[in-house]
PDB file of N, CA, C and O in Angstrom:
ATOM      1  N   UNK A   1       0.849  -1.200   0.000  1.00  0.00           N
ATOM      2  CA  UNK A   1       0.000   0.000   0.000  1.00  0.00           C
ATOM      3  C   UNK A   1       0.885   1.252   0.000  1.00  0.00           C
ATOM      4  O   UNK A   1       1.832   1.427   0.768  1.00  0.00           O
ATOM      5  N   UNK A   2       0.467   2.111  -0.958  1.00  0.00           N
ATOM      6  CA  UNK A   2       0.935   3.353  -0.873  1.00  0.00           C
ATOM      7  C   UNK A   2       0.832   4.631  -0.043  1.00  0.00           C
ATOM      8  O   UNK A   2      -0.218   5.263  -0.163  1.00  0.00           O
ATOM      9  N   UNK A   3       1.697   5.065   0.718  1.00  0.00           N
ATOM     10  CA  UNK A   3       1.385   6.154   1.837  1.00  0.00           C
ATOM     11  C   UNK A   3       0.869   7.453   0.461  1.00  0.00           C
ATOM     12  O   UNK A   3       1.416   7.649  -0.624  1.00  0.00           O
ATOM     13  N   UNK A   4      -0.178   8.043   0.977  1.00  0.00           N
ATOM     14  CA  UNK A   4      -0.541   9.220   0.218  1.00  0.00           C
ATOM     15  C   UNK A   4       0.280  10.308   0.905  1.00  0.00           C
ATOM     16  O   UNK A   4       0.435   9.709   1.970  1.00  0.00           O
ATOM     17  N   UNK A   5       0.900  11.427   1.077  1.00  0.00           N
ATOM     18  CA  UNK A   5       1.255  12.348   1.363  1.00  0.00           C
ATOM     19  C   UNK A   5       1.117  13.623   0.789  1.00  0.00           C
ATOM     20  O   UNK A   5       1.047  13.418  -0.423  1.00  0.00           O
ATOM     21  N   UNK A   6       1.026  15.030   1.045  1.00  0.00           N
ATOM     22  CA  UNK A   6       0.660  15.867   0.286  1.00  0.00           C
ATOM     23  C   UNK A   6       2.165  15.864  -0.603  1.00  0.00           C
ATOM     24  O   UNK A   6       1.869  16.514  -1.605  1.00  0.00           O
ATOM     25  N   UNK A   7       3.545  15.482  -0.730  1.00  0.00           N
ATOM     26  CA  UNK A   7       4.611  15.146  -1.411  1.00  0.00           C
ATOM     27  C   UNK A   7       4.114  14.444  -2.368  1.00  0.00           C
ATOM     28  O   UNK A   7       4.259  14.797  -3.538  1.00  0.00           O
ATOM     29  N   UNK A   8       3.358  13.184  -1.977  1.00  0.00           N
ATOM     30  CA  UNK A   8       3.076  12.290  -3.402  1.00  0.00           C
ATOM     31  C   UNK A   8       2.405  13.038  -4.163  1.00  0.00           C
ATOM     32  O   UNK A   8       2.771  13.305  -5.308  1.00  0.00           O
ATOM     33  N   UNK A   9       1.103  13.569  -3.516  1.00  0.00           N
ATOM     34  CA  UNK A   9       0.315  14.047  -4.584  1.00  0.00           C
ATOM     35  C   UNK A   9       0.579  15.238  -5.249  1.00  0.00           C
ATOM     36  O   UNK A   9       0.004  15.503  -6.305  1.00  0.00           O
ATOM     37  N   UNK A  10       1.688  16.258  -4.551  1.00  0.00           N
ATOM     38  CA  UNK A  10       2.683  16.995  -5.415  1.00  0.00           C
ATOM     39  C   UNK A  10       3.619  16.665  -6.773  1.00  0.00           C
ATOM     40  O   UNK A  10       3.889  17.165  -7.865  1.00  0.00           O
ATOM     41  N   UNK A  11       3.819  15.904  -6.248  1.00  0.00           N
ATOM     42  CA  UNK A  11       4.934  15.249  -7.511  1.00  0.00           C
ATOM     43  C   UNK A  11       4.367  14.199  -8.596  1.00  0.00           C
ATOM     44  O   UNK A  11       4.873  13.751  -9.625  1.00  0.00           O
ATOM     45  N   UNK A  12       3.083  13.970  -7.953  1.00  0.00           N
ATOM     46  CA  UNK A  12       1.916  12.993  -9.137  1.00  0.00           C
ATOM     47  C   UNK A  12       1.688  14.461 -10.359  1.00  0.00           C
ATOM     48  O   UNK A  12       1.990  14.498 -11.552  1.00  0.00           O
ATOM     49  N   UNK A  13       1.106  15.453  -9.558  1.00  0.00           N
ATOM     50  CA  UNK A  13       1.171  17.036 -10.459  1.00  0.00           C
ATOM     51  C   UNK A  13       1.707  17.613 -10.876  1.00  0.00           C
ATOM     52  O   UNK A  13       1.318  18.409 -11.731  1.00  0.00           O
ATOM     53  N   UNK A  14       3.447  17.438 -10.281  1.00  0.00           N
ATOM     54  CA  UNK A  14       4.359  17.724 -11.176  1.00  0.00           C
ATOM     55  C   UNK A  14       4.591  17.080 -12.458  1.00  0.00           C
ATOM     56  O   UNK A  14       4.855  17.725 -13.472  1.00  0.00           O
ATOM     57  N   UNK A  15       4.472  15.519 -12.416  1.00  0.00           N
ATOM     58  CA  UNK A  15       4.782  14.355 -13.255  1.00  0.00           C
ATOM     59  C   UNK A  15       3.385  14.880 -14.569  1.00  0.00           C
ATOM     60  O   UNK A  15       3.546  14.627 -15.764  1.00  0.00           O
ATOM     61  N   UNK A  16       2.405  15.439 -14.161  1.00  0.00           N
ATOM     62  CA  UNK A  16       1.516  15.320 -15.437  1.00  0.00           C
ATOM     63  C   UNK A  16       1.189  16.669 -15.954  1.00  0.00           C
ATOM     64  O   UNK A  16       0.302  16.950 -16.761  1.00  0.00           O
ATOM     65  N   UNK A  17       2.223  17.645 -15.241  1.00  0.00           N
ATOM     66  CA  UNK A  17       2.832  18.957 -15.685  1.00  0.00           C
ATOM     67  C   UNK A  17       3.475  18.646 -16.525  1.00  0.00           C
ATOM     68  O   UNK A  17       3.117  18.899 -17.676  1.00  0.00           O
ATOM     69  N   UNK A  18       4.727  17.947 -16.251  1.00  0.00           N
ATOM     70  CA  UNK A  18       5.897  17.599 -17.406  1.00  0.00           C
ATOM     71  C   UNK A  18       5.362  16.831 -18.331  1.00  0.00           C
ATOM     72  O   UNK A  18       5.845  16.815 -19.463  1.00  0.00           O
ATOM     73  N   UNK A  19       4.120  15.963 -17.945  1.00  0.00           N
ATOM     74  CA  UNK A  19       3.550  15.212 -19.596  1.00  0.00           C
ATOM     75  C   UNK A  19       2.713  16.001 -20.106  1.00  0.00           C
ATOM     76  O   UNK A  19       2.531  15.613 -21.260  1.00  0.00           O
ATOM     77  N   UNK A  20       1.802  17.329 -19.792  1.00  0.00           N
ATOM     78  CA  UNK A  20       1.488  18.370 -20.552  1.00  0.00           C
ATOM     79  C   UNK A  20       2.599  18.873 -21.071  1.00  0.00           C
ATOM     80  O   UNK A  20       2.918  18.512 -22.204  1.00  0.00           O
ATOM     81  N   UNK A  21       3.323  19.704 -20.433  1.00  0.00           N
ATOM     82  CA  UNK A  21       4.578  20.457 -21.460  1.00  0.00           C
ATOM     83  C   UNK A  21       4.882  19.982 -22.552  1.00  0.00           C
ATOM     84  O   UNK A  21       4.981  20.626 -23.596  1.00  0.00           O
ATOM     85  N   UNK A  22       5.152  18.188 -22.342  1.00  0.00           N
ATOM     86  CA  UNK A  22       5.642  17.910 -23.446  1.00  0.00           C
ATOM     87  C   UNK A  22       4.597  17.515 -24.468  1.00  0.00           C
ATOM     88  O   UNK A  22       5.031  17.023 -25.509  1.00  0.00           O
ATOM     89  N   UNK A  23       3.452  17.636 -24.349  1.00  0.00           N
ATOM     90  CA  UNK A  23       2.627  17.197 -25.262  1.00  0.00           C
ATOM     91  C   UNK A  23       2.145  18.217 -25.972  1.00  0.00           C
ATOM     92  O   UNK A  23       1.400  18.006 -26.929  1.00  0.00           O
ATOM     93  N   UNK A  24       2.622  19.857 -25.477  1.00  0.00           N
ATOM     94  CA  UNK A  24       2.918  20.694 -26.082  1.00  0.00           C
ATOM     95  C   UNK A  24       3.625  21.115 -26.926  1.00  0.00           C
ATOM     96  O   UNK A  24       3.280  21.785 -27.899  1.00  0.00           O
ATOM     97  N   UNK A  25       4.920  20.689 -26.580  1.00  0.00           N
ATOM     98  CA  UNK A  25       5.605  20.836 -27.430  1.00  0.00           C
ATOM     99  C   UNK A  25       6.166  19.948 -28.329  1.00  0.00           C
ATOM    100  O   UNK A  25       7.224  20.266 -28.871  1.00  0.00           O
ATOM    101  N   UNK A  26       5.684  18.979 -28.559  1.00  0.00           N
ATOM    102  CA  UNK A  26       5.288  18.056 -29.352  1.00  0.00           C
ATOM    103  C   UNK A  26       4.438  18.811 -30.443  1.00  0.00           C
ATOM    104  O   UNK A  26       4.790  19.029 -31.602  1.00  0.00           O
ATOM    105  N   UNK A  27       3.341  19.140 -29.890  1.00  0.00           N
ATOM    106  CA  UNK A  27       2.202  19.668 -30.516  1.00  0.00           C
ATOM    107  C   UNK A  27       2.650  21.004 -31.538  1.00  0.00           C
ATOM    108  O   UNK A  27       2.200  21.181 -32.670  1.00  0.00           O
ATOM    109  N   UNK A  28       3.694  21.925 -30.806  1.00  0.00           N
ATOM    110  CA  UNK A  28       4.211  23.204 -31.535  1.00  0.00           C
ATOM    111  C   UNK A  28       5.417  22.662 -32.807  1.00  0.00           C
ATOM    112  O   UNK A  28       5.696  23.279 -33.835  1.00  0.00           O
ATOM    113  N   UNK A  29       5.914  21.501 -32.405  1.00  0.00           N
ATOM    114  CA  UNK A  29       7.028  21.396 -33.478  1.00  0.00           C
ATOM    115  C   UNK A  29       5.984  20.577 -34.436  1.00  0.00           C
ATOM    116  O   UNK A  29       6.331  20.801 -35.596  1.00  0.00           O
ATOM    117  N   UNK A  30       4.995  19.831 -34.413  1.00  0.00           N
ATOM    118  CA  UNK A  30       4.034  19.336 -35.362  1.00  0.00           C
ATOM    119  C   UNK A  30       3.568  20.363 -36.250  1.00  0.00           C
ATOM    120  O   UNK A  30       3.498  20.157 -37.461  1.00  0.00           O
ATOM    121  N   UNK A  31       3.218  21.545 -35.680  1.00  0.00           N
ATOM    122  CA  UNK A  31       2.691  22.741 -36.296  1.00  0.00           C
ATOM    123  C   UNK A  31       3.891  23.511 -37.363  1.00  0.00           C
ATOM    124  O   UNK A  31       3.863  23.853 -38.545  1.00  0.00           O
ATOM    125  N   UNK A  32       4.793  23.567 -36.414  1.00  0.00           N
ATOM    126  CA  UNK A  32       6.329  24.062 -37.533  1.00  0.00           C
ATOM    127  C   UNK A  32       6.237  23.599 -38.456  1.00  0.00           C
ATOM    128  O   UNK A  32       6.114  24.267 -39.482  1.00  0.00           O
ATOM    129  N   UNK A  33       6.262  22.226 -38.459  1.00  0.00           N
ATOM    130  CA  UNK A  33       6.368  21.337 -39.564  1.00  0.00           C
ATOM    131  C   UNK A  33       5.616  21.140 -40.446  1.00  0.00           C
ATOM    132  O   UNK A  33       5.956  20.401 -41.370  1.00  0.00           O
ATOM    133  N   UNK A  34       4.629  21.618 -40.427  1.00  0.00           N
ATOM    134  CA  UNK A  34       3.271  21.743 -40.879  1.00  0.00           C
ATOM    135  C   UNK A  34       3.913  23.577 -41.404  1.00  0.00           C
ATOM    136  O   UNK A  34       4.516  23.685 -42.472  1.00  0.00           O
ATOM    137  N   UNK A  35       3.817  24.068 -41.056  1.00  0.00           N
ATOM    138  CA  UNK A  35       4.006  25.874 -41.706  1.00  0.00           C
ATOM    139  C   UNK A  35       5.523  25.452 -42.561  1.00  0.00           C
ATOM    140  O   UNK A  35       5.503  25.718 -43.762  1.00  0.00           O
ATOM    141  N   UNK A  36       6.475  24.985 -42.157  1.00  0.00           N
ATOM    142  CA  UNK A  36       7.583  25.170 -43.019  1.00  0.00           C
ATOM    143  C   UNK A  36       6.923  24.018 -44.341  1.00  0.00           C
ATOM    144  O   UNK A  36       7.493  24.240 -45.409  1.00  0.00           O
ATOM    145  N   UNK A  37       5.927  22.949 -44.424  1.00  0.00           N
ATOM    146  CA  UNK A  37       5.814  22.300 -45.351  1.00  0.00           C
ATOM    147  C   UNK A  37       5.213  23.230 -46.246  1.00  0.00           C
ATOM    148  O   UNK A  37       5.642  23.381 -47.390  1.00  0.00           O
ATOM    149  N   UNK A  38       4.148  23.924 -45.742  1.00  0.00           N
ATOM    150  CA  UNK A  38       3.059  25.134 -46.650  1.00  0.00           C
ATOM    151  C   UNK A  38       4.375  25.888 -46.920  1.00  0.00           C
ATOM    152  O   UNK A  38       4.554  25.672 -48.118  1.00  0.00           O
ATOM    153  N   UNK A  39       5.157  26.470 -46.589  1.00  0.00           N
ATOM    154  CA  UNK A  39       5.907  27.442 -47.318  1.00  0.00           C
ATOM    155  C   UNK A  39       6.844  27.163 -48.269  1.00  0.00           C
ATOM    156  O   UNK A  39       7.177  27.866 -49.222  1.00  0.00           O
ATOM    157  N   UNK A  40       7.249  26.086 -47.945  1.00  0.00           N
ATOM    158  CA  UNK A  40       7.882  24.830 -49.629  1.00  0.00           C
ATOM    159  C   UNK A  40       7.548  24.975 -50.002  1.00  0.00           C
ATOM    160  O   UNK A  40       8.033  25.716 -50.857  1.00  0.00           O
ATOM    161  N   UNK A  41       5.354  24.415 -50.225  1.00  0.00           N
ATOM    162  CA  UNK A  41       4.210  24.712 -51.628  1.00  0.00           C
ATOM    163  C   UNK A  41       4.099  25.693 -51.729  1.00  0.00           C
ATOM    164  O   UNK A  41       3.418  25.652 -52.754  1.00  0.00           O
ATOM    165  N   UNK A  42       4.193  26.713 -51.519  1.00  0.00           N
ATOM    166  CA  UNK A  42       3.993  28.456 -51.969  1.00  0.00           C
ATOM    167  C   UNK A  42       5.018  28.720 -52.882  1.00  0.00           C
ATOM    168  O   UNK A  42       4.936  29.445 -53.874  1.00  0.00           O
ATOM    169  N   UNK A  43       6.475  27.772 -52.290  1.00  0.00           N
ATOM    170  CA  UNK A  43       7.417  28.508 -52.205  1.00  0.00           C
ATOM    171  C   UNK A  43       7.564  28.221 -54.099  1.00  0.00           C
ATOM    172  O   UNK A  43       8.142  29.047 -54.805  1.00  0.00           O
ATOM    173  N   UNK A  44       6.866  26.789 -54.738  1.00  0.00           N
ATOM    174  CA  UNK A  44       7.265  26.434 -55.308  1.00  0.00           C
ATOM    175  C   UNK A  44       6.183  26.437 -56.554  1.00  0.00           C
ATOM    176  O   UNK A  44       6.460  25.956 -57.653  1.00  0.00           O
ATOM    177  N   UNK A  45       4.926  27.037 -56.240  1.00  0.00           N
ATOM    178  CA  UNK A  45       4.254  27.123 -56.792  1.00  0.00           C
ATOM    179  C   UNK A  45       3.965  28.347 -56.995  1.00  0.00           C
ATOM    180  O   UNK A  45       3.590  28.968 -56.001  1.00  0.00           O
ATOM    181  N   UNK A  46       4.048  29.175 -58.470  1.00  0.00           N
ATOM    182  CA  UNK A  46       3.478  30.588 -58.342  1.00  0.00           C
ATOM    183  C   UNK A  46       2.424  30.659 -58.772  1.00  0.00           C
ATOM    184  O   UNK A  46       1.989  30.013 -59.725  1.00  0.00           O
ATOM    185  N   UNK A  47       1.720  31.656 -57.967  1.00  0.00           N
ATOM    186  CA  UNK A  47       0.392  31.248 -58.560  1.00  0.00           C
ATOM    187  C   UNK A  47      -0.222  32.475 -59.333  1.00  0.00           C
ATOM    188  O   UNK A  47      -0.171  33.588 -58.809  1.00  0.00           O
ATOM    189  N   UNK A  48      -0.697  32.328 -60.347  1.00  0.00           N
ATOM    190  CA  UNK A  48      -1.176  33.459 -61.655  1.00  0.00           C
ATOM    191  C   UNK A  48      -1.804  34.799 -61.003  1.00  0.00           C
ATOM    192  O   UNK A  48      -2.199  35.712 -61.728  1.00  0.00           O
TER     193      UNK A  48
END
């Protein structure tokens, strides 16, 4: 059995802080990648 402490349940909130952040920024370099692909097709297509 696990002792609950207000420590555990601190660091349970820290732990799914750091798996938000990173699912952020996950999420922002998906998007980069996504804007630098559109600016290749612009880049390469002129359009009339």
């Amino acid at each position: 059995m696990k002792l609950i402490t207000p420590f555990t349940i601190l660091n349970q909130n820290f732990h799914e802080i750091d798996l938000i952040r990173d699912a952020m920024n996950n999420r922002r370099l998906a998007t980069e990648r996504l804007n630098d692909d559109y600016r290749k097709i612009y880049k390469n297509h002129q359009f009339a």
